[in-house]
N, CA, C and O atoms as CSV, one atom per row, in Angstrom:
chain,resi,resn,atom,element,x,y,z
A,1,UNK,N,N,-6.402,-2.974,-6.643
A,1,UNK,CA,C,-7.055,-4.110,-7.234
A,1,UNK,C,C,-8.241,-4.581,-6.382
A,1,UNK,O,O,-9.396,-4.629,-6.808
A,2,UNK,N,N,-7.869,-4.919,-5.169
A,2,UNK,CA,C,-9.086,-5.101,-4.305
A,2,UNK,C,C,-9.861,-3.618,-3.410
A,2,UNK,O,O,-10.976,-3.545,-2.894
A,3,UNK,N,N,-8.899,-2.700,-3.488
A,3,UNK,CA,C,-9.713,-1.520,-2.920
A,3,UNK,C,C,-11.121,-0.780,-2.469
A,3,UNK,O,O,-11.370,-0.116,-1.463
A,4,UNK,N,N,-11.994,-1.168,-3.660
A,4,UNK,CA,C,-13.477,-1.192,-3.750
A,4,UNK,C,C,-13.826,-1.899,-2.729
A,4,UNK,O,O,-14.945,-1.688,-2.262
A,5,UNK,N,N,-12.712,-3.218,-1.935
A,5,UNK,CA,C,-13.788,-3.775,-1.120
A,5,UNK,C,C,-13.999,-3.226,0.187
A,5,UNK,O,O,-14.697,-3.721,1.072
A,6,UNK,N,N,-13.206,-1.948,0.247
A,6,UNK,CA,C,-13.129,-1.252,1.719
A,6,UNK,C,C,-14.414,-0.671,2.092
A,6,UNK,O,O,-15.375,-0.547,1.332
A,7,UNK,N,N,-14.343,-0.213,3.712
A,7,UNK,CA,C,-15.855,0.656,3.361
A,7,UNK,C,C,-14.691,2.117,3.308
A,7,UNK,O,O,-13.485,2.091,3.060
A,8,UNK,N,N,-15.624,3.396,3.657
A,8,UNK,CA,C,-15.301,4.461,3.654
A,8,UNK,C,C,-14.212,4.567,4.499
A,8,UNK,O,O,-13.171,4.748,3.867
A,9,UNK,N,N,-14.077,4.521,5.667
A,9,UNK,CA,C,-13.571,5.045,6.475
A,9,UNK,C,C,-11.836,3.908,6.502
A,9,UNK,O,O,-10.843,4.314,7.106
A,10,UNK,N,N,-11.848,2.776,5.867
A,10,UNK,CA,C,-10.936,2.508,5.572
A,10,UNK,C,C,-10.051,3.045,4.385
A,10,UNK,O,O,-8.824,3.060,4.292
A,11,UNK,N,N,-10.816,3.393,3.683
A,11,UNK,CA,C,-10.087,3.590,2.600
A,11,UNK,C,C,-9.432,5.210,2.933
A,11,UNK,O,O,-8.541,5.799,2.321
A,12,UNK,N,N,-10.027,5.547,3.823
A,12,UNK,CA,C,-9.311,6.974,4.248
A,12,UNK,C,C,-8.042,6.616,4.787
A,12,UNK,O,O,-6.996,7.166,4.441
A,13,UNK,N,N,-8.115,5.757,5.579
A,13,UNK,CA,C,-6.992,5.210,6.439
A,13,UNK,C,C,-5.864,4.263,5.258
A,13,UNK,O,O,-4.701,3.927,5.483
A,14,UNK,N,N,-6.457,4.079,4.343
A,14,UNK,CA,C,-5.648,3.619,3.925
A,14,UNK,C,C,-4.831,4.065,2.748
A,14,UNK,O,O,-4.115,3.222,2.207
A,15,UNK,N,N,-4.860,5.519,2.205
A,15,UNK,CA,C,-4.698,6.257,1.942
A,15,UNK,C,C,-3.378,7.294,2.979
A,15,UNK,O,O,-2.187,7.602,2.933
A,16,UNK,N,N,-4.280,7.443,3.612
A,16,UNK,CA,C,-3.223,7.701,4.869
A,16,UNK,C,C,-1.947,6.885,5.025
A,16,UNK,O,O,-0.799,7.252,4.776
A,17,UNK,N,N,-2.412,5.579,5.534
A,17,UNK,CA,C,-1.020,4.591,5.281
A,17,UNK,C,C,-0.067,4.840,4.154
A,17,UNK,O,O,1.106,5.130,4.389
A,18,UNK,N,N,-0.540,4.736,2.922
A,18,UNK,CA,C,0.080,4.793,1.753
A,18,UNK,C,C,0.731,5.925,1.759
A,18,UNK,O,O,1.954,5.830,1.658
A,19,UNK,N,N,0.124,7.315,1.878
A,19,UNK,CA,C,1.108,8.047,1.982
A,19,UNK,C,C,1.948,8.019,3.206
A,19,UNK,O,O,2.904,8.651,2.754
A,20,UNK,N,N,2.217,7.799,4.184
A,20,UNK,CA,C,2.965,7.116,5.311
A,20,UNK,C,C,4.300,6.286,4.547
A,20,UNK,O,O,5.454,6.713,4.513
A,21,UNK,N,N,3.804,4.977,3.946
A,21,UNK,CA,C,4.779,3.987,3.893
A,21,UNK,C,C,5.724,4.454,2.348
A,21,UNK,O,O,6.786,3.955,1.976
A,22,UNK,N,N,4.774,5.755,1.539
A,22,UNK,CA,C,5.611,6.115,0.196
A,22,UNK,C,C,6.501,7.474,1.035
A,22,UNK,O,O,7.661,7.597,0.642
A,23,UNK,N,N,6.196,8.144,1.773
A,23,UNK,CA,C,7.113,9.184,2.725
A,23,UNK,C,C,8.290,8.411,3.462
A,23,UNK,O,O,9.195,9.141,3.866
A,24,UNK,N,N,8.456,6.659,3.770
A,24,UNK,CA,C,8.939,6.451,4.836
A,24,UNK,C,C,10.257,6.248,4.866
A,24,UNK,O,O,10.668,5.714,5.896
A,25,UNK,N,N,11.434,6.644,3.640
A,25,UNK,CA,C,12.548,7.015,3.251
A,25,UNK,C,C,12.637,7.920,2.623
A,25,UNK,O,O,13.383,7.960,1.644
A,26,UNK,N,N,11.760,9.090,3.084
A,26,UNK,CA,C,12.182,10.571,2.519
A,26,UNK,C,C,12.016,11.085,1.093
A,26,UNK,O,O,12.099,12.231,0.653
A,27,UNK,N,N,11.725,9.766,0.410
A,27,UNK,CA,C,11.481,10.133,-1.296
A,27,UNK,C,C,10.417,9.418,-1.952
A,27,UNK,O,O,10.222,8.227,-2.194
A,28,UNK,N,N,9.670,10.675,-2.210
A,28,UNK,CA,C,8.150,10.457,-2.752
A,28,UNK,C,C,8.404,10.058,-4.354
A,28,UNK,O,O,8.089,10.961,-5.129
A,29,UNK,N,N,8.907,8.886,-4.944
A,29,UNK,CA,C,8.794,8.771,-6.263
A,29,UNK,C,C,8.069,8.793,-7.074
A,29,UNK,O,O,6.991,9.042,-6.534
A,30,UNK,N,N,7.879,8.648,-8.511
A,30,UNK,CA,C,7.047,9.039,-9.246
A,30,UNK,C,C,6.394,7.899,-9.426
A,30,UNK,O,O,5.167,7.922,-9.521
A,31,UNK,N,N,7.237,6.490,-9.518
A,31,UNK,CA,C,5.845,5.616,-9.299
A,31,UNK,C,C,5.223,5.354,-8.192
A,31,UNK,O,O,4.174,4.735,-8.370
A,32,UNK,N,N,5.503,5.614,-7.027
A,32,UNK,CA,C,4.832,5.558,-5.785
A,32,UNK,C,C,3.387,6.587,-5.838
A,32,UNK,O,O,2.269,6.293,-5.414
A,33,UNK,N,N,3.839,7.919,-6.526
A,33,UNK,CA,C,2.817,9.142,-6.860
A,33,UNK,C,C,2.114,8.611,-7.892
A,33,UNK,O,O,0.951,9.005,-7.806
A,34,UNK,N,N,2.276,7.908,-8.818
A,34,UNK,CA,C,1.423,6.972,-9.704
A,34,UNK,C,C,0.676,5.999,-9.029
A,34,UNK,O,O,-0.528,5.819,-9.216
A,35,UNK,N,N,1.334,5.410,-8.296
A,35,UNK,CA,C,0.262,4.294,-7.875
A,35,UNK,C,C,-0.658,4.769,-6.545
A,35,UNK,O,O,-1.609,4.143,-6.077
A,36,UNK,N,N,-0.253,5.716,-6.191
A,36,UNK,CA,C,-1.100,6.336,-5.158
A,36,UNK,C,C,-2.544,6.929,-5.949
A,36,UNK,O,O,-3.662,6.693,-5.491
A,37,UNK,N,N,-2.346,7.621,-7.031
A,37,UNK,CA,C,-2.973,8.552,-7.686
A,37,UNK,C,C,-4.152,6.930,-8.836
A,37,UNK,O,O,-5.205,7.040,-9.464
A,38,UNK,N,N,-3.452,5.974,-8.645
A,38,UNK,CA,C,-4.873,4.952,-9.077
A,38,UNK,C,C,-4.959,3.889,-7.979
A,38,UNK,O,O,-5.092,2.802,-8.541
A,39,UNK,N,N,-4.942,3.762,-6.805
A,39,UNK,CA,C,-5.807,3.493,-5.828
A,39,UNK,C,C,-6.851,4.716,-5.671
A,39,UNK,O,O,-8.024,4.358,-5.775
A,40,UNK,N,N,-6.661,5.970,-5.460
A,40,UNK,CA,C,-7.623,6.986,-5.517
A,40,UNK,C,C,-8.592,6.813,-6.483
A,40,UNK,O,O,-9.763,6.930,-6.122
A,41,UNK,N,N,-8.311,6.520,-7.809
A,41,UNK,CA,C,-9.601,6.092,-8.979
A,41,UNK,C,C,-10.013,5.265,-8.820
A,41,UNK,O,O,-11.192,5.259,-9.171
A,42,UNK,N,N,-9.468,3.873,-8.183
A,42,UNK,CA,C,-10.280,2.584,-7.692
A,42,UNK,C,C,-10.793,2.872,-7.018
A,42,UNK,O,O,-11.820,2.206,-7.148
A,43,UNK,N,N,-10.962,3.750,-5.864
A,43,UNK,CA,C,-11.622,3.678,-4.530
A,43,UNK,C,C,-12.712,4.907,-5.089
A,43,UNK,O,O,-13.899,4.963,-4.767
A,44,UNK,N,N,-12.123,5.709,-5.853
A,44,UNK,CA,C,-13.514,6.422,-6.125
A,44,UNK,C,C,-13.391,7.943,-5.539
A,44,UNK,O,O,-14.341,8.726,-5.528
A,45,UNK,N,N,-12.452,8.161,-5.190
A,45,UNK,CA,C,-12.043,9.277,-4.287
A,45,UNK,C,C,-10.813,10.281,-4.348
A,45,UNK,O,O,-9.668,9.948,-4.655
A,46,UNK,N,N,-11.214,11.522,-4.018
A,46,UNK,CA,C,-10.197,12.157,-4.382
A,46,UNK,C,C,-9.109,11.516,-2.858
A,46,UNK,O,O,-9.431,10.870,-1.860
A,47,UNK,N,N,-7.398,12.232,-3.454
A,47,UNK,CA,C,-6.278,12.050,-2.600
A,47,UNK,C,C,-6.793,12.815,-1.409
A,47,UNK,O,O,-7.898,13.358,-1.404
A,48,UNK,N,N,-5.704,12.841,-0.106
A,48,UNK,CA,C,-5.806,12.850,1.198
A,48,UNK,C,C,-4.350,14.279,1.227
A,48,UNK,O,O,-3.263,14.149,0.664
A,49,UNK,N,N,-4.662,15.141,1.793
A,49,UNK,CA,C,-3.556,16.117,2.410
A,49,UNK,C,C,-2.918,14.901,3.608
A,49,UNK,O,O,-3.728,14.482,4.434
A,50,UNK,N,N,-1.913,14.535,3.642
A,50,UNK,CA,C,-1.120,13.757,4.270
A,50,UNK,C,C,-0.216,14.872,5.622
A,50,UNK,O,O,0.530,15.824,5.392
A,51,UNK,N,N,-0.528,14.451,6.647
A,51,UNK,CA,C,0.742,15.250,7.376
A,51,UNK,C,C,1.453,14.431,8.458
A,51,UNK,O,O,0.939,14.229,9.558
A,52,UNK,N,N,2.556,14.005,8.129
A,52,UNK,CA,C,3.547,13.655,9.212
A,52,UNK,C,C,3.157,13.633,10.499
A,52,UNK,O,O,2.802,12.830,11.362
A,53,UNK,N,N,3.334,14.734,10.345
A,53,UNK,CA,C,3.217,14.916,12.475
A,53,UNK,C,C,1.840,14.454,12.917
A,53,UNK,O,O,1.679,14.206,14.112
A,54,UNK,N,N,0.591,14.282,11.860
A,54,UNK,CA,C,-0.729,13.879,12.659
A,54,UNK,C,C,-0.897,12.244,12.627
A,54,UNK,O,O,-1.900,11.655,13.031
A,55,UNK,N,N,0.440,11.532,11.990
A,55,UNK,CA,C,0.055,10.081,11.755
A,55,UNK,C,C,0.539,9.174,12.781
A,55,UNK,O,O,1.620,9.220,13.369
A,56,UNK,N,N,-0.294,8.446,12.898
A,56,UNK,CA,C,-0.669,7.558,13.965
A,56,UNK,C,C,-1.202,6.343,13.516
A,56,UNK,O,O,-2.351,6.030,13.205
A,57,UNK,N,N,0.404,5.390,13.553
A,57,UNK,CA,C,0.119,3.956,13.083
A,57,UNK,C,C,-0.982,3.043,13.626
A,57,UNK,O,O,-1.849,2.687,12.827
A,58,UNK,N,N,-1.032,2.713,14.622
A,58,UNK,CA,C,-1.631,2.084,15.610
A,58,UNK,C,C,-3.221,2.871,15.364
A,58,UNK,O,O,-4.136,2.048,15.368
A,59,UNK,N,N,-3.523,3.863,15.221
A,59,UNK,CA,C,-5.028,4.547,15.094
A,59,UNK,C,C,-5.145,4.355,13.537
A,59,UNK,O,O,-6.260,4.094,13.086
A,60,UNK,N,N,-4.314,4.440,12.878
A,60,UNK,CA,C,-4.749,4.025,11.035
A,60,UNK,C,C,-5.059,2.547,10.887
A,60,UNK,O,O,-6.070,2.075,10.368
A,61,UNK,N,N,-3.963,1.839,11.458
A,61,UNK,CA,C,-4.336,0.346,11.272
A,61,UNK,C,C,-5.624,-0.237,11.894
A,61,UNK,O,O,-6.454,-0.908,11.280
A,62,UNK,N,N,-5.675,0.092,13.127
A,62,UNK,CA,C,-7.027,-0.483,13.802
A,62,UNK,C,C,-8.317,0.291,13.146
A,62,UNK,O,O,-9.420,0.185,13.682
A,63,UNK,N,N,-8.148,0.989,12.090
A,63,UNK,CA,C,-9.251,0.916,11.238
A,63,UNK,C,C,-9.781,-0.350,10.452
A,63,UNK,O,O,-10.973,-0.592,10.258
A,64,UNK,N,N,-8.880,-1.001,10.094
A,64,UNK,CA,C,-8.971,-2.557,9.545
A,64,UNK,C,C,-9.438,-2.873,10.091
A,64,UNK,O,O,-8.847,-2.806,11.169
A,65,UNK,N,N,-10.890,-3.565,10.249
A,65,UNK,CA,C,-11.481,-4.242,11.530
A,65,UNK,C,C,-11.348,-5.588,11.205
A,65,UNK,O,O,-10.947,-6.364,12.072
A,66,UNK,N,N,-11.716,-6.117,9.713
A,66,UNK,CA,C,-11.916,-7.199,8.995
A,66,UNK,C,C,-10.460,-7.787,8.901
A,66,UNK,O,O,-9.498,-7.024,8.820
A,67,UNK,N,N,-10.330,-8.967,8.910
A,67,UNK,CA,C,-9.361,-9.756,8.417
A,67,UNK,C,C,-8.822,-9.656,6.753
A,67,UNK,O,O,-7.722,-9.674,6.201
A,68,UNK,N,N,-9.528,-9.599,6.532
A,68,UNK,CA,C,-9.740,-9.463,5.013
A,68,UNK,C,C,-9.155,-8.721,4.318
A,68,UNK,O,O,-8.309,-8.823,3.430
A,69,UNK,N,N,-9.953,-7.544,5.050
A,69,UNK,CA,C,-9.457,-6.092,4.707
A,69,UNK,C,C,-8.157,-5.549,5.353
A,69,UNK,O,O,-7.859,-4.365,5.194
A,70,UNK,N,N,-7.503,-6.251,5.963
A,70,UNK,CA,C,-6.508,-5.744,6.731
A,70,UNK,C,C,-5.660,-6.761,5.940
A,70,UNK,O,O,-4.597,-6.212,6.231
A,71,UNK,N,N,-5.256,-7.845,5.141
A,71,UNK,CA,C,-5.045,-8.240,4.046
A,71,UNK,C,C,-4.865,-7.769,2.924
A,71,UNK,O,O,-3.726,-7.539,2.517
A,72,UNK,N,N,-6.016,-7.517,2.154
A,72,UNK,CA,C,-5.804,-6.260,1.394
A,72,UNK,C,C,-5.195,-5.304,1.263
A,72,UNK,O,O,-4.597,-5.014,0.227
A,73,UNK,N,N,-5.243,-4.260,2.836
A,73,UNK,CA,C,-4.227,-2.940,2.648
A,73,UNK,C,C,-2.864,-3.411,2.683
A,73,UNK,O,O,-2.084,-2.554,2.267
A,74,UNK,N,N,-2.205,-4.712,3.118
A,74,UNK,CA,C,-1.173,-5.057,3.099
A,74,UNK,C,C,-0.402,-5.737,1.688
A,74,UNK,O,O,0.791,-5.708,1.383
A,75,UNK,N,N,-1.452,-6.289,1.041
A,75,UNK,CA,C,-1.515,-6.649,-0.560
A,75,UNK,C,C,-1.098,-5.233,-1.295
A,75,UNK,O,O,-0.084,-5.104,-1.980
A,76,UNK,N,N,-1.914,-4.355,-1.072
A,76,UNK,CA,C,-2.032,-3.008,-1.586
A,76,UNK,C,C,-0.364,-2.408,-1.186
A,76,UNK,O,O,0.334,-1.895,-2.061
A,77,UNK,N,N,-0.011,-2.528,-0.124
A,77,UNK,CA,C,0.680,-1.669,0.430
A,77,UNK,C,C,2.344,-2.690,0.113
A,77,UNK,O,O,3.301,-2.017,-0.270
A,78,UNK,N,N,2.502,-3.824,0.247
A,78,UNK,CA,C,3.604,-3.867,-0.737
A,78,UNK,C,C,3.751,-4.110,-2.199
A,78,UNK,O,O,4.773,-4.653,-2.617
A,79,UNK,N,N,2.912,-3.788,-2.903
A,79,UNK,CA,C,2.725,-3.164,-3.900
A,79,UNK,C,C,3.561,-1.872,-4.021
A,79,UNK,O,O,4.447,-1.504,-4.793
A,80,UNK,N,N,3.017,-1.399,-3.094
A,80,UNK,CA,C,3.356,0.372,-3.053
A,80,UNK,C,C,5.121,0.030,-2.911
A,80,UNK,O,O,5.976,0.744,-3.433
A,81,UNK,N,N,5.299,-0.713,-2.420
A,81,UNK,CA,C,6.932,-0.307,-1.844
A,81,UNK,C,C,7.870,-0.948,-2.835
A,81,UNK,O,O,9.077,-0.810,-3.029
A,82,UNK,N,N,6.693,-1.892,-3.555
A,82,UNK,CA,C,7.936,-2.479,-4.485
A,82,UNK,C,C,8.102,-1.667,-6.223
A,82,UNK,O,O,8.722,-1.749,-7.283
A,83,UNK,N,N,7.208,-1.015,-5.620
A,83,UNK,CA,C,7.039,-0.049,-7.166
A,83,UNK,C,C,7.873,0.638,-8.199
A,83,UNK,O,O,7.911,0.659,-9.429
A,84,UNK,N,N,8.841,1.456,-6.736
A,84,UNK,CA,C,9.803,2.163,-7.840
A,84,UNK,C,C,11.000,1.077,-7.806
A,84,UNK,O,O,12.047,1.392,-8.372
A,85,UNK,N,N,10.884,-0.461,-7.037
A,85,UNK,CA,C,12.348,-0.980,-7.198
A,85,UNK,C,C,12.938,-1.122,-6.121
A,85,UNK,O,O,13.472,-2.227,-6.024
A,86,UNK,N,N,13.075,-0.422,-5.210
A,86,UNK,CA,C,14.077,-0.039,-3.788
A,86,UNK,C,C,12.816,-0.368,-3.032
A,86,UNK,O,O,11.640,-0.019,-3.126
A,87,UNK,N,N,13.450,-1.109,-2.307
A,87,UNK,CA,C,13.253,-0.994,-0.640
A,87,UNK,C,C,13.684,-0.608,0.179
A,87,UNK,O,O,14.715,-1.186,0.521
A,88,UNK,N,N,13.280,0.459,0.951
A,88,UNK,CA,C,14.341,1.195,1.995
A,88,UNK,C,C,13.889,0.401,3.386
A,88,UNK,O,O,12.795,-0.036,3.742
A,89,UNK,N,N,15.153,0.399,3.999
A,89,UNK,CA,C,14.700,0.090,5.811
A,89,UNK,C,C,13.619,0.289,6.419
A,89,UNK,O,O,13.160,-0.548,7.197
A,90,UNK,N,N,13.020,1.463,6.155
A,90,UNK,CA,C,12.098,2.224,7.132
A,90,UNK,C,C,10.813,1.972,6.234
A,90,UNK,O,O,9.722,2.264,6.723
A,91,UNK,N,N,10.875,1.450,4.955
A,91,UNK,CA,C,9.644,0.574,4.466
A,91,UNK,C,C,9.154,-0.671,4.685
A,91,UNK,O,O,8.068,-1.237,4.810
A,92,UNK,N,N,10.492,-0.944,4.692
A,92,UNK,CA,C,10.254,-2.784,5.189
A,92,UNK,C,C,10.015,-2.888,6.768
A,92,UNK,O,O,9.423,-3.823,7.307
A,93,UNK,N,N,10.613,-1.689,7.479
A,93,UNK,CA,C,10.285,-1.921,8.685
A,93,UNK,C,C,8.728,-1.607,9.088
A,93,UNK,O,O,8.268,-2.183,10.075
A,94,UNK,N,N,8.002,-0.802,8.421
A,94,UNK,CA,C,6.594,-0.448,8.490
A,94,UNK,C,C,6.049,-1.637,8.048
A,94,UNK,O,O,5.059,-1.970,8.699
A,95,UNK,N,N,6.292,-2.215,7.364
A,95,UNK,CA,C,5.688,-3.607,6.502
A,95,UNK,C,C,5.754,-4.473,7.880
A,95,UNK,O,O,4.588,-4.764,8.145
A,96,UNK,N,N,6.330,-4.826,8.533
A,96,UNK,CA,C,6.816,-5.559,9.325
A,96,UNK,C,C,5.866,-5.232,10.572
A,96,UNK,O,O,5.021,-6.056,10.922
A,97,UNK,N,N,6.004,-4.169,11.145
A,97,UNK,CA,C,5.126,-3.704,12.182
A,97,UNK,C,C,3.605,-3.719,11.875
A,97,UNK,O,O,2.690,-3.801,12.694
A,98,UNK,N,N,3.510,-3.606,10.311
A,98,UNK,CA,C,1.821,-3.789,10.260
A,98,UNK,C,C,1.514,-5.256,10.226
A,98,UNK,O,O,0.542,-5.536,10.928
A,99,UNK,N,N,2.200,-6.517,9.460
A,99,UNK,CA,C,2.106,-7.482,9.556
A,99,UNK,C,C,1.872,-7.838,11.385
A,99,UNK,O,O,0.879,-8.482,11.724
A,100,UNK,N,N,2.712,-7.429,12.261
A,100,UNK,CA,C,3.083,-7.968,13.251
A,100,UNK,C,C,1.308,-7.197,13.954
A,100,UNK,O,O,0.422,-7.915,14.416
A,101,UNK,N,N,1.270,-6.588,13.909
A,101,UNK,CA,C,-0.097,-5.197,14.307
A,101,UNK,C,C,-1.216,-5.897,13.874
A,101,UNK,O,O,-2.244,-5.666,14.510
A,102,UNK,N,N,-1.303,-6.877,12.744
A,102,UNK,CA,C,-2.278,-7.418,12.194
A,102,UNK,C,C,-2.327,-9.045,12.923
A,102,UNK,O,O,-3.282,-9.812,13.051
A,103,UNK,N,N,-1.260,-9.153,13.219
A,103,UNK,CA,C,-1.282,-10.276,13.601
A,103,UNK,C,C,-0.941,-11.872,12.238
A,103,UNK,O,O,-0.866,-13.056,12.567
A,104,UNK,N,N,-0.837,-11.446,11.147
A,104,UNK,CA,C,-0.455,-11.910,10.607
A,104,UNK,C,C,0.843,-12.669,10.466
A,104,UNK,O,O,1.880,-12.364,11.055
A,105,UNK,N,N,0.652,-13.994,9.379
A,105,UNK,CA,C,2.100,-15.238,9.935
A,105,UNK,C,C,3.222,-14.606,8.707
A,105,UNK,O,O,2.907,-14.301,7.557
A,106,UNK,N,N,4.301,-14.535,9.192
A,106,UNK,CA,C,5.389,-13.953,8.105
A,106,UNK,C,C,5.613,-14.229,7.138
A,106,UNK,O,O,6.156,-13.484,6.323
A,107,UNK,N,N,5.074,-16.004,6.821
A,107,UNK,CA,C,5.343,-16.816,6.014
A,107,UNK,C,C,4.310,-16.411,4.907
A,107,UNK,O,O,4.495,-16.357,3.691
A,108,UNK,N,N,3.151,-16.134,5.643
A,108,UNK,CA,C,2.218,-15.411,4.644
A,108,UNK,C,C,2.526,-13.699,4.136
A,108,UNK,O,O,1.896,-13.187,3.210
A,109,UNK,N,N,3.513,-13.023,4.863
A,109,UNK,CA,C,3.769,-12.245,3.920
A,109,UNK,C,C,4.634,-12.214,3.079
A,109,UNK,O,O,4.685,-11.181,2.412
A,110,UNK,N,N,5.626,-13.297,2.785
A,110,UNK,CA,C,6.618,-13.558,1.596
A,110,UNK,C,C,5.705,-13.824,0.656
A,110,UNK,O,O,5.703,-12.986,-0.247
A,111,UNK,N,N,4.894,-14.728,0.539
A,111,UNK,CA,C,3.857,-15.078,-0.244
A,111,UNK,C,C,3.240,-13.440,-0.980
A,111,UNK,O,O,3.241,-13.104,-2.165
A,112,UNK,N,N,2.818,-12.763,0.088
A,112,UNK,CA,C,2.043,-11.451,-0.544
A,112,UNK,C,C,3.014,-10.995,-1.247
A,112,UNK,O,O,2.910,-11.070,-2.471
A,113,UNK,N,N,4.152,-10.433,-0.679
A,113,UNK,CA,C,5.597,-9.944,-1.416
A,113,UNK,C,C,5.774,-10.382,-2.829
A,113,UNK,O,O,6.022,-9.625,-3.768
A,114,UNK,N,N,5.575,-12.090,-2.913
A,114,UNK,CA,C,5.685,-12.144,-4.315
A,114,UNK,C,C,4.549,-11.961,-5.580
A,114,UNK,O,O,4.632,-11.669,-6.773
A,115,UNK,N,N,3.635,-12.240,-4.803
A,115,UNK,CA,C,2.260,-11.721,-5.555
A,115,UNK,C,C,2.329,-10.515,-6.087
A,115,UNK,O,O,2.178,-10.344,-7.297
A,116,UNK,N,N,2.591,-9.427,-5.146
A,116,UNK,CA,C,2.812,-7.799,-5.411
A,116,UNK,C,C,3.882,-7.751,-6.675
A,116,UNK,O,O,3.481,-7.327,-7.758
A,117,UNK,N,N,4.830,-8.057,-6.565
A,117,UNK,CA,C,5.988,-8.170,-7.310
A,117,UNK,C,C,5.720,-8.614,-8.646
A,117,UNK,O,O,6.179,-8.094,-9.664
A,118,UNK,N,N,4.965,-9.583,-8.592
A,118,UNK,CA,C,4.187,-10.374,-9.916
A,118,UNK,C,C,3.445,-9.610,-10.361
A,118,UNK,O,O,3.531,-9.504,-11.584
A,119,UNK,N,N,2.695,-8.983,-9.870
A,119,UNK,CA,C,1.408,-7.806,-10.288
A,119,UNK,C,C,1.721,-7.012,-11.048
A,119,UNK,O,O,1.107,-6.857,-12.103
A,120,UNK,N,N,3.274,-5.953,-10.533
A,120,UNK,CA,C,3.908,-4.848,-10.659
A,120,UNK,C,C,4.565,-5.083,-12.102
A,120,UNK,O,O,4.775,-4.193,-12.927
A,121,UNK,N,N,4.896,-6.658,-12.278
A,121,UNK,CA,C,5.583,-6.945,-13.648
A,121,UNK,C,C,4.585,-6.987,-14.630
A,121,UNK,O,O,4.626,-6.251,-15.616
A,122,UNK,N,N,3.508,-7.967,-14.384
A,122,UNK,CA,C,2.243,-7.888,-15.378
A,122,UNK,C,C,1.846,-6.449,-15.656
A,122,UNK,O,O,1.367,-6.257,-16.773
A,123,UNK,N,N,1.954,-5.431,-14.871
A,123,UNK,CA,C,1.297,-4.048,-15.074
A,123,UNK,C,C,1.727,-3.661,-15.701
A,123,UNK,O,O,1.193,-3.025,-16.609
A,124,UNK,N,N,3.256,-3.881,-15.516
A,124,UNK,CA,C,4.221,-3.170,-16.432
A,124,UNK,C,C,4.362,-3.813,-17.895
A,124,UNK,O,O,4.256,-3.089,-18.885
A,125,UNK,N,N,4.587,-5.094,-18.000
A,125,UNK,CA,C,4.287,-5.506,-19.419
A,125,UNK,C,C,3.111,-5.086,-20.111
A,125,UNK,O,O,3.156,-4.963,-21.335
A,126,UNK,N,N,1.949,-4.826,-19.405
A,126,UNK,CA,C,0.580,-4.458,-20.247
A,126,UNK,C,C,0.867,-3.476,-20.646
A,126,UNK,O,O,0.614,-3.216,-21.822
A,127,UNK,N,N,1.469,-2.604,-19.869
A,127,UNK,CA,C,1.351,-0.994,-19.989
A,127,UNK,C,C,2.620,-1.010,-21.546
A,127,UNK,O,O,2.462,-0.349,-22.573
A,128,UNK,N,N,3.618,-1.821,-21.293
A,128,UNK,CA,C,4.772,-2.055,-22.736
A,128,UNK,C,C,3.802,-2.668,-24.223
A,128,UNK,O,O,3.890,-2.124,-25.324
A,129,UNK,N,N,3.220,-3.462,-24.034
A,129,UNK,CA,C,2.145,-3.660,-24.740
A,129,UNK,C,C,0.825,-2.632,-25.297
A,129,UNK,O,O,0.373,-3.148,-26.320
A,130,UNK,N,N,0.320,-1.773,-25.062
A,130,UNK,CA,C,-0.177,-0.850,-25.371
A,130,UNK,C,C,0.611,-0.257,-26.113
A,130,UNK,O,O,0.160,0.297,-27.116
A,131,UNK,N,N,1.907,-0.217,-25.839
A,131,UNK,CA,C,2.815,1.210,-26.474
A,131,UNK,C,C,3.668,0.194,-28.227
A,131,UNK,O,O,4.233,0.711,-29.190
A,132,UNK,N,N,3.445,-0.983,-28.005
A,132,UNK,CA,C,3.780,-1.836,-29.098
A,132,UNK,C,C,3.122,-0.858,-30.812
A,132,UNK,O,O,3.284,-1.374,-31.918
């Protein structure tokens, strides 16, 4: 939704993340692979070959330079986790470490949490609506 406002080199990174935090209980779902696959059309760009062993939290995040934008990928990114439904440990715990990495107040990420959550329902009713 806000994606476009990245420059380049974030949106690589943040791409990266995403596939990171949709890998980070072992199961790549199909709406996680959906919503990965339209941040890529928002941003304008093809997907990212993702590899495990080259990711590096701390070097992806400090791509965020902006406040803003480091907001955003976190807007973006529990989105991503609340997508298929489940939250696994090792998602919420990445959520947690980037909040904390960002420096961000916790209280402000319950707030994002429910925004995302709200989003994910509106998307989904539109998308039930079309099919009316």
């Amino acid at each position: 939704m806000f994606l476009n406002r990245l420059s380049m080199n974030e949106k690589q990174a943040f791409l990266t993340l995403a596939h990171h935090v949709a890998h980070a209980d072992s199961e790549f779902s199909v709406e996680e692979e959906v919503l990965i696959a339209k941040y890529c059309m928002e941003m304008q760009m093809d997907d990212i070959e993702y590899d495990e062993a080259k990711f590096d939290l701390v070097g992806v995040l400090n791509a965020f330079e902006r406040d803003s934008h480091q907001k955003i990928a976190l807007l973006e990114l529990m989105a991503l986790v609340y997508a298929d439904g489940e939250v696994a440990k090792q998602e919420q715990q990445l959520l947690n470490d980037i909040i904390v990495h960002f420096g961000l107040n916790p209280n402000l990420a319950i707030v994002y949490r429910e925004w995302s959550k709200n989003i994910l329902s509106l998307f989904t009713q539109g998308e039930a609506l079309i099919h009316l």
